[in-house]
C-alpha positions, 0 to 999 in steps of 0.5 A: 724473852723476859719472864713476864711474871717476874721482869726478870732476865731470863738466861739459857741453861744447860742441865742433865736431868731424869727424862721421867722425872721431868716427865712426871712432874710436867704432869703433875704441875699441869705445864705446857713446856719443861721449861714451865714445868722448872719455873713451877718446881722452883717457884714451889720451892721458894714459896714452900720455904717461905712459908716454912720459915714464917711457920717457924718464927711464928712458933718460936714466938709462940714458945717465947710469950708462953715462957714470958706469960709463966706459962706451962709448956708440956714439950711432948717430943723434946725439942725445947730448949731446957733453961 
């Protein structure tokens, strides 16, 4: 049956995994199924990378207008390129 979220053909999968692990996460994420319990991991998975790597651009372009600007960037934890 097509995932109607996302039309996507959906494929059978066979994987050895942590009963309790599987368990626990069912409960945290609220699902009915293992199976949704996975979707719900995974599309957590893809978001929260998402999000990160617009966080990251956005610092990073944050950054690079304070060095255009002549601003003065205090790198309190030593991360900052050094030009």
């Amino acid at each position: 049956m097509p995932n109607i979220k996302t039309a996507t053909p959906r494929r059978n999968k066979h994987f050895i995994l942590d009963q309790v692990q599987l368990t626990k996460a069912k409960n945290i994420l609220g699902a009915k199924t293992e199976t949704e319990t996975i979707d719900r991991a995974l599309e957590i998975v893809i978001s929260e990378t998402t999000k990160n790597r617009v966080a990251w651009e956005a610092h990073n372009d944050f950054i690079q207008a304070g060095m255009r600007d002549g601003l003065v960037l205090e790198d309190v934890f030593g991360h900052l390129d050094k030009e």
